[in-house]
C-alpha positions in Angstrom: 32.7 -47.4 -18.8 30.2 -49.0 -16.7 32.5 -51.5 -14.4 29.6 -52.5 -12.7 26.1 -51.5 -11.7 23.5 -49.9 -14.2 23.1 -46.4 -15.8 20.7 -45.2 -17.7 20.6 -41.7 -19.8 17.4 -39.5 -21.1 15.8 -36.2 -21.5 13.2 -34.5 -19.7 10.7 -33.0 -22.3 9.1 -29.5 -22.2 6.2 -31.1 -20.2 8.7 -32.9 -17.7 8.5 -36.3 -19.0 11.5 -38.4 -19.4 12.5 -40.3 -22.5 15.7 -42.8 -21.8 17.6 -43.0 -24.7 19.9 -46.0 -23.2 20.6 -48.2 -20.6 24.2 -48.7 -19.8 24.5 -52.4 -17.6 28.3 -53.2 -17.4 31.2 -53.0 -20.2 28.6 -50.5 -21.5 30.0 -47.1 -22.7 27.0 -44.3 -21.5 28.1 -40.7 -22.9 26.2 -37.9 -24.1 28.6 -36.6 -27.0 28.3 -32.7 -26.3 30.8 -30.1 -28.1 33.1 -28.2 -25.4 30.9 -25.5 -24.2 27.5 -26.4 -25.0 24.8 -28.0 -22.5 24.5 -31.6 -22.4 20.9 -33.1 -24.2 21.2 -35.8 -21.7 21.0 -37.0 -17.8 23.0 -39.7 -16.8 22.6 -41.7 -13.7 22.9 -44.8 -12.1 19.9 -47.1 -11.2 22.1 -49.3 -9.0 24.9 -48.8 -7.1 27.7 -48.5 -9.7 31.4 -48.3 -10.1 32.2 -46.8 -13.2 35.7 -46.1 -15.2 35.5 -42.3 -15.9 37.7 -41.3 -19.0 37.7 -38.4 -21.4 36.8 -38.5 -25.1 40.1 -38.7 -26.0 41.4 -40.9 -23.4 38.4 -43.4 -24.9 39.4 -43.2 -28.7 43.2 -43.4 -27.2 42.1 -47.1 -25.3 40.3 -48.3 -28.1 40.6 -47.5 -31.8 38.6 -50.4 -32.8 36.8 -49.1 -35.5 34.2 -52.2 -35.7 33.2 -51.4 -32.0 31.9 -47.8 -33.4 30.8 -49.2 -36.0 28.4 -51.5 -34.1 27.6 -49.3 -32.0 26.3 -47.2 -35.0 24.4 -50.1 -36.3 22.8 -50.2 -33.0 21.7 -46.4 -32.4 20.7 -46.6 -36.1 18.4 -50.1 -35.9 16.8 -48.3 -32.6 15.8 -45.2 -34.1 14.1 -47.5 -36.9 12.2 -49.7 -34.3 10.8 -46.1 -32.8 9.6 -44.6 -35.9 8.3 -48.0 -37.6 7.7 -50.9 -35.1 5.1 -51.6 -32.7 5.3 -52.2 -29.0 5.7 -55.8 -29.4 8.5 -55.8 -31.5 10.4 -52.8 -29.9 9.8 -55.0 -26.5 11.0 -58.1 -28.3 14.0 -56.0 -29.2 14.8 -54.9 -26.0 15.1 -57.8 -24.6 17.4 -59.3 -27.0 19.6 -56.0 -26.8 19.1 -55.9 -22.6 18.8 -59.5 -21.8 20.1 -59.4 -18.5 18.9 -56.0 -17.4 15.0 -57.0 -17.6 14.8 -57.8 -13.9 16.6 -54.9 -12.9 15.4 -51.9 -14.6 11.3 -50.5 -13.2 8.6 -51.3 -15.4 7.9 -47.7 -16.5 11.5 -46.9 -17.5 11.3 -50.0 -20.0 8.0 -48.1 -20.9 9.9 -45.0 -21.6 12.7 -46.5 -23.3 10.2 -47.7 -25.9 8.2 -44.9 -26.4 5.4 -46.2 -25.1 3.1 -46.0 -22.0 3.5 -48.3 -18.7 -0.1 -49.7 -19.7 0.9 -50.4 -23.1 3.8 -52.3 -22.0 1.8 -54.4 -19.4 -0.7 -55.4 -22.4 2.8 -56.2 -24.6 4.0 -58.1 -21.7 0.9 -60.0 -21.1 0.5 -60.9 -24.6 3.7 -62.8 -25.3 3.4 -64.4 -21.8 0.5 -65.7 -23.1 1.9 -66.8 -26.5 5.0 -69.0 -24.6 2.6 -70.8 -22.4 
C-alpha cells in the first residue's frame, strides 16, 4: 500500500512504448497479480519519493476481507477498460480526473497521455478544449 508518495505501473510494448495501466497516489493498492513462477506483465515504480507498506498476497486478503473493496475495485478496472475501447479523449480525460483528482499536478503530461491511450498532442488539444469551455 502506497503510505505516501505516488506509483505508477505499465508495460513496455514490442516497440518500447509504455502504456500505464494505473497510478497508485496514497491508500492505493499497486500490484501486478502474477502466478508464483511466471514473469510479471507489469513495472512498478514510484514517481515521487514514496514510502510504501509492502505485504504479500495473502498477508493483504488476511488485513482486509472486505469484499465491497474488491468489488469496487472491479467496477473500476472494468469501467476503465470500457472508457479505452469506447470513449474519446475528452471523456477518458474527464474521467481521469474524477478518478485522480489530486494527482493531476503531479503526474508529467505524457504519462496522463499514456494512461489514456492517447498521444501527448492529443491530450494538449483535450486540455485546451475544456479550458476553453470553463472560461
Amino acid at each position: 500500500m502506497v503510505e505516501s508518495g505516488l506509483l505508477r505501473s505499465y508495460t513496455v510494448d514490442s516497440k518500447g512504448k509504455e502504456h500505464i495501466y494505473m497510478f497508485g497516489p496514497e491508500n492505493w493498492i499497486v500490484t501486478d497479480n502474477c502466478p508464483p513462477g511466471s514473469p510479471c506483465q507489469l513495472y512498478i515504480d514510484a514517481i515521487e519519493d514514496a514510502v510504501l507498506k509492502v505485504a504479500t498476497k495473502e498477508e493483504l486478503l488476511k488485513e482486509t476481507p472486505d469484499i465491497n473493496a474488491l468489488l469496487r475495485r472491479l467496477n473500476a478496472m472494468q469501467t476503465r477498460i470500457v472508457m479505452l475501447m469506447s470513449a474519446n479523449a475528452k471523456e477518458r480525460y474527464e474521467h481521469f480526473i474524477q478518478t485522480y483528482p489530486d494527482i493531476i499536478q503531479r503526474v508529467p503530461q505524457r504519462m496522463i497521455a499514456s494512461y489514456l491511450g492517447i498521444t501527448p498532442e492529443a491530450l494538449s488539444r483535450v486540455r485546451k478544449e475544456l479550458s476553453h469551455r470553463q472560461q
